[in-house]
C-alpha positions in Angstrom: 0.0 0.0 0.0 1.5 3.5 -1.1 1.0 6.3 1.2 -1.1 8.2 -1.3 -3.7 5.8 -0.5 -3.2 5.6 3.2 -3.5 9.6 2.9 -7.2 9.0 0.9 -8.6 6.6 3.9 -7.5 8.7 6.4 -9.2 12.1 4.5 -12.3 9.8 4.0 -12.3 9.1 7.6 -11.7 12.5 8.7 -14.6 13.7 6.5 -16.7 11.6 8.1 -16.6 12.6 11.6 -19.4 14.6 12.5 -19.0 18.2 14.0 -20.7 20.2 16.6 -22.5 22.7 15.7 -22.8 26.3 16.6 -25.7 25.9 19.2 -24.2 22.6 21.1 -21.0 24.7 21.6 -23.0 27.4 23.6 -23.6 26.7 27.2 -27.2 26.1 28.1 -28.6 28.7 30.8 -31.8 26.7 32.1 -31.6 27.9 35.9 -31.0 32.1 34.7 -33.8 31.5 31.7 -36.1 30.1 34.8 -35.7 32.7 36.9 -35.9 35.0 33.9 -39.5 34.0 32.9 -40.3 33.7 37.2 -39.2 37.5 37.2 -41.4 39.1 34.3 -45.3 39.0 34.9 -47.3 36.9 32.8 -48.9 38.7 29.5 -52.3 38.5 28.7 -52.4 36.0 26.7 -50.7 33.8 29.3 -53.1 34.7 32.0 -56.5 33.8 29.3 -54.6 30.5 28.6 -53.9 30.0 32.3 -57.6 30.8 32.8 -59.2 28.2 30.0 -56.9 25.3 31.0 -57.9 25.4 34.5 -61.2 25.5 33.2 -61.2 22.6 31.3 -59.5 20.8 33.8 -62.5 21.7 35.9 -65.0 20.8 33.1 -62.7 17.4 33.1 -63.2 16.7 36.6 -66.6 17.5 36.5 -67.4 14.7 33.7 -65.8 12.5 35.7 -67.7 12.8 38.6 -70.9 12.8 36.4 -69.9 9.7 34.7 -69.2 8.0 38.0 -72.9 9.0 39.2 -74.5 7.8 35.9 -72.8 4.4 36.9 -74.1 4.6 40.4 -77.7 5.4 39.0 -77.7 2.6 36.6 -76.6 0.1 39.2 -79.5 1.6 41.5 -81.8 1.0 38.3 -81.2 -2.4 38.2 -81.6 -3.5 41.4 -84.9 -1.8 41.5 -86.2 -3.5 38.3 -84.7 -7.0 39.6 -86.4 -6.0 43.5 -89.7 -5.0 41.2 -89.1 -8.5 39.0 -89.0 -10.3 42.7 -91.9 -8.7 44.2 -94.2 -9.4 40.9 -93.3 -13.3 41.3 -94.2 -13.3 45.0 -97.4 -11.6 44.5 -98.3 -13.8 41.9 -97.0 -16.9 44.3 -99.4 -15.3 46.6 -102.4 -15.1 44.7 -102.1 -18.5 43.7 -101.5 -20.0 47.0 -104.3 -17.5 47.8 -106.8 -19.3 45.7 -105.9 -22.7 46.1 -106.5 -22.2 49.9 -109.8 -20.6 49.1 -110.5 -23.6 46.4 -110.1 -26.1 49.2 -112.0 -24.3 52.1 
């Protein structure tokens, strides 16, 4: 192998190493940007989106508990149309043991 060659791989391998770029090179400033935003009162459009998402977090909460009732309603509903099925075959049981007893006397 000739060292022009050994010279190509080497160029082909430098050109494939990636780079950093501008922005990764900069140092992040999370904890001054945080207490940048914490200094500076919110704008109005802030405050009205602040405003509607703890409204439809109420509206959320509120279906919820709705849905939760509707369940607890339908459960009550069925027991009272089983207890109402129940009381329909008794009554009839009781008529009929009703009129057998009067058939005999």
């Amino acid at each position: 192998m000739t060292t022009n060659e050994s010279e190509d791989r080497d160029e082909t391998r430098a050109a494939r190493v990636i780079r950093k770029g501008p922005k990764l090179e900069e140092p992040l400033r999370l904890t001054e940007d945080a207490l940048e935003t914490r200094r500076r009162p919110p704008t109005a459009t802030e405050r009205y989106e602040a405003r509607v998402d703890s409204h439809l977090a109420e509206r959320i909460r509120d279906k919820q508990c709705l849905q939760e009732e509707v369940h607890h309603l339908r459960e009550d509903l069925r027991w009272i149309e089983d207890r109402g099925a129940w009381q329909r075959e008794e009554l009839a049981r009781l008529r009929t043991s009703y009129a057998l007893a009067i058939g005999f006397s």
